[in-house]
C-alpha positions as CSV (number, residue, x, y, z in Angstrom):
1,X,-44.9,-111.3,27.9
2,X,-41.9,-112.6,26.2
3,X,-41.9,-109.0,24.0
4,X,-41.7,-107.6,27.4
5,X,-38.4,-109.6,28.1
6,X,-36.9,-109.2,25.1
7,X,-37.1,-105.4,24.9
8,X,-36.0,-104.8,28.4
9,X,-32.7,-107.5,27.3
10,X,-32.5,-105.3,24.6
11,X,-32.7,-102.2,26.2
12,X,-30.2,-103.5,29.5
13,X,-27.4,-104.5,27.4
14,X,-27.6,-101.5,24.6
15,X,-26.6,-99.1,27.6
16,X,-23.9,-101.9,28.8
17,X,-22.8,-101.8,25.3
18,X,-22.8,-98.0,25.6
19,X,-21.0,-97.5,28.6
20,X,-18.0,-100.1,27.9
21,X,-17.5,-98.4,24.6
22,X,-17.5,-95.0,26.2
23,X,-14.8,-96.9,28.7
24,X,-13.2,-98.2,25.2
25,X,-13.1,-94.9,23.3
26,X,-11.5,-93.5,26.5
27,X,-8.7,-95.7,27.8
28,X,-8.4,-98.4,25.4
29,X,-8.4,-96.6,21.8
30,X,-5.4,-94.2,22.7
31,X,-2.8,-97.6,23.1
32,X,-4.4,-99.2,20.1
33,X,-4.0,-96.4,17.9
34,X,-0.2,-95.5,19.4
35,X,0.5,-99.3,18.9
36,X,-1.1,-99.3,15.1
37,X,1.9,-96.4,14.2
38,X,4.4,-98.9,15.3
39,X,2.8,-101.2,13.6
40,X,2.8,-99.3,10.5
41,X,5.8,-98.0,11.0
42,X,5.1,-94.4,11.2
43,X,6.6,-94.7,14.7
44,X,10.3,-96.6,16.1
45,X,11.9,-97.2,18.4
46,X,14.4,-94.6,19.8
47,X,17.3,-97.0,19.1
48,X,16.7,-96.8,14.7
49,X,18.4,-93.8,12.6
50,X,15.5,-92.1,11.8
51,X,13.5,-91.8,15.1
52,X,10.8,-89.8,15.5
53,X,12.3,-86.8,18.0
54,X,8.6,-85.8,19.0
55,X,5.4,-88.6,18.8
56,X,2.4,-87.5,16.4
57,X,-0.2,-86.9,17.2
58,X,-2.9,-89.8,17.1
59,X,-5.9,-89.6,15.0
60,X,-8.8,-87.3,16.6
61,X,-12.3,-88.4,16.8
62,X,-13.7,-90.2,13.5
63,X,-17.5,-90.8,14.0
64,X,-17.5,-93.4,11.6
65,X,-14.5,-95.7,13.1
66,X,-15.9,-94.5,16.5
67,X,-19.7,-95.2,16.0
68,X,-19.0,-98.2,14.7
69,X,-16.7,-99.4,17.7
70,X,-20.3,-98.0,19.5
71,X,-22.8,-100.0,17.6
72,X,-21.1,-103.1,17.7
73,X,-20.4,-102.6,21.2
74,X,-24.0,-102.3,21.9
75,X,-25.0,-105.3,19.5
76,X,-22.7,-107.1,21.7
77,X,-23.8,-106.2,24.7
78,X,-27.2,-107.0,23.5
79,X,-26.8,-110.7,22.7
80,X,-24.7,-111.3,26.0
81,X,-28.0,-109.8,27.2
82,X,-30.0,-112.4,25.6
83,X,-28.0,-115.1,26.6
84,X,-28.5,-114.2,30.1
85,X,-31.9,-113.8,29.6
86,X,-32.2,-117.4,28.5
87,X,-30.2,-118.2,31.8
88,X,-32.3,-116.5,34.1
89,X,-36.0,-118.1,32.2
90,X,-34.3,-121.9,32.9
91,X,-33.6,-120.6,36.8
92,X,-36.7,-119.2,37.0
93,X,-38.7,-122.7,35.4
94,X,-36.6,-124.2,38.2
95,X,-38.0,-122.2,40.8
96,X,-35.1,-119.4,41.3
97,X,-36.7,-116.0,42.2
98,X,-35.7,-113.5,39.4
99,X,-36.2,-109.7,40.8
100,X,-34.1,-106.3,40.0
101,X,-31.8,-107.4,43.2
102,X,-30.9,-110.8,41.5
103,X,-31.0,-109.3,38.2
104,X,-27.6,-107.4,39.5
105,X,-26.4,-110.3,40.7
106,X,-26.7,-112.6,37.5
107,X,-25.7,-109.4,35.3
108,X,-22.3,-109.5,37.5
109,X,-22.1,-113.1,37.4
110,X,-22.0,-112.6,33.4
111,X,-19.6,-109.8,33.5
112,X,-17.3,-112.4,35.0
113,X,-17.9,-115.3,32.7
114,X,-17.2,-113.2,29.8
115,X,-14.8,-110.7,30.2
116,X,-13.2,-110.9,33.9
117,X,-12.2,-114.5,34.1
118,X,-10.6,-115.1,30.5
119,X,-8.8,-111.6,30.8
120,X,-6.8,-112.8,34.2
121,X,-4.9,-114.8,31.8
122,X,-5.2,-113.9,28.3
123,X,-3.6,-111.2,27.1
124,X,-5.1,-108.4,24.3
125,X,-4.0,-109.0,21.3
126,X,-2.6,-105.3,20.0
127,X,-1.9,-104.4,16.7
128,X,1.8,-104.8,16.2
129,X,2.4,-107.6,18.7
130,X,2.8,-111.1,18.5
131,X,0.2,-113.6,19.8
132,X,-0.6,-117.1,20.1
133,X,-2.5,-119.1,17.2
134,X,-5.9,-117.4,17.3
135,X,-7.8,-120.6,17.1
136,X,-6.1,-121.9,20.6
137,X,-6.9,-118.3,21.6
138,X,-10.6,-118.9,21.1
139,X,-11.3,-122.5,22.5
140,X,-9.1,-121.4,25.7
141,X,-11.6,-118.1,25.5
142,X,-14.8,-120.7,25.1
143,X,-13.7,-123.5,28.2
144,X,-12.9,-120.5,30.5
145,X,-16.1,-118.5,30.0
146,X,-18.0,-121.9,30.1
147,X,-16.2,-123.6,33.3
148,X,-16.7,-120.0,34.6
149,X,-20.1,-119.5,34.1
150,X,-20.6,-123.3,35.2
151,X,-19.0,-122.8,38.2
152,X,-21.0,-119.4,39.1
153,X,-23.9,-121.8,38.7
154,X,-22.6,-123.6,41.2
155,X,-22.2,-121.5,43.4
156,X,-25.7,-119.9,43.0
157,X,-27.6,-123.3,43.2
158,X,-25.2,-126.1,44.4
159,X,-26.2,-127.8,47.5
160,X,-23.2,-128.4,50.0
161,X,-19.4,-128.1,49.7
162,X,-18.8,-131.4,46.9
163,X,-20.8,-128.5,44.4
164,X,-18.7,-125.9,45.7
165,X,-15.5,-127.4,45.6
166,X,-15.8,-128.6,42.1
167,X,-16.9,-125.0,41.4
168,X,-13.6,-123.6,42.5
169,X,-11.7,-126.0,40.7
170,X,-13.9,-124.8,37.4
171,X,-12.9,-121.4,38.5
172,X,-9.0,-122.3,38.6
173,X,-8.5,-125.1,36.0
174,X,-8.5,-122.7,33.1
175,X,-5.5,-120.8,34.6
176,X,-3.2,-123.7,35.9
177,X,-3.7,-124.8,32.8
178,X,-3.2,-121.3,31.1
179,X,-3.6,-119.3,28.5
180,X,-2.0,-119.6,24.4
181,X,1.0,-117.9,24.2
182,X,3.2,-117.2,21.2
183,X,6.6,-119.6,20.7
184,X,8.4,-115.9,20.6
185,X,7.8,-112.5,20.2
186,X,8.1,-111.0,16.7
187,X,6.6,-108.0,14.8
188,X,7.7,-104.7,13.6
189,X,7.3,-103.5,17.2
C-alpha cells in the first residue's frame, strides 16, 4: 500500500520536476546566462570605453549543466511530492476524501505555498545583482510558504469566517511585512 503511494509521489513530481525545468531551460536560462557575462564581465554597459558593439552569443545547449538543472529539478519536485503526500495521509486519517479531483486541488494548493506566494515579494536572486542577506532571504522564504500553506489549510478545513479570516491575514502578513532587501544596489552590473 504505502509502496503504492510512494511510487505514484515519485512518479507525479518527477514529471512536475520535468516540466518546470523544460519552463526553466526555456525562459529562465537565457537571462541568467546574459546576466552571468555581466557578471563576469565579458559584457558592459554601453556607457564604458570598450563596449561590446554586438552581444555574444550565449552558451548553446550543454547536457551536462542542462541535465543537471533537469535532475535536480525532478528530485525537487519529488520531495515537494512527498511532503504533500504526507499532507494529504493526515487529511485523509482525519476523514478528508482524497481522489484524482482533490489531488489537483492539493497539488495547486502546494504550487502556491512554495513557489507562488514567496515569489509575489521576493525577488530572484541573478547572478551579478545585489541581494539581501541570504539567511533573511530564507526564514522570510520558510514563514511565507508555512503561513501560506497554513492558511490554504484553512481554507480547505476551517469551519466559519474566524478560520477564514485568520487565513487571509496568514495569506497577507508575509507581504505587509515584506520581503529582504539589499541596503543598496552594488555589483559589477
Amino acid at each position: 500500500m504505502y509502496a503504492r503511494f510512494l511510487i505514484s509521489a515519485l512518479f507525479a513530481g518527477a514529471a512536475a520536476g520535468l516540466i518546470a525545468a523544460l519552463l526553466q531551460l526555456w525562459f529562465l536560462q537565457p537571462i541568467m546566462l546574459h546576466a552571468e557575462l555581466y557578471e563576469g564581465g565579458d559584457l558592459v554597459h554601453f556607457g564604458a570605453e570598450k563596449a561590446a558593439t554586438v552581444t555574444p552569443e550565449l552558451p548553446g545547449f550543454n547536457p551536462v549543466r542542462d541535465g543537471l538543472s533537469v535532475i535536480f529539478s525532478m528530485l525537487t519536485y519529488s520531495g515537494y511530492a512527498l511532503i504533500l503526500l504526507a499532507a494529504m495521509g493526515i487529511a485523509e486519517d482525519r476523514g478528508a476524501q482524497i481522489n484524482g479531483r482533490t489531488g489537483i486541488l492539493w497539488g495547486i494548493a502546494g504550487f502556491v505555498s512554495f513557489h507562488l506566494a514567496p515569489g509575489f515579494s521576493l525577488a530572484p536572486e541573478l547572478p551579478g545583482v545585489s541581494a539581501a542577506d541570504i539567511t533573511a532571504r530564507q526564514i522570510w522564504w520558510f514563514a511565507t510558504a508555512g503561513a501560506t500553506a497554513v492558511a490554504m489549510w484553512l481554507i480547505a478545513f476551517g469551519k466559519g469566517w474566524s478560520m477564514w479570516g485568520l487565513a487571509a491575514i496568514l495569506l497577507l502578513a508575509p507581504h505587509a511585512v515584506g520581503a529582504p532587501e539589499p541596503d543598496m544596489f552594488t555589483g559589477p552590473v
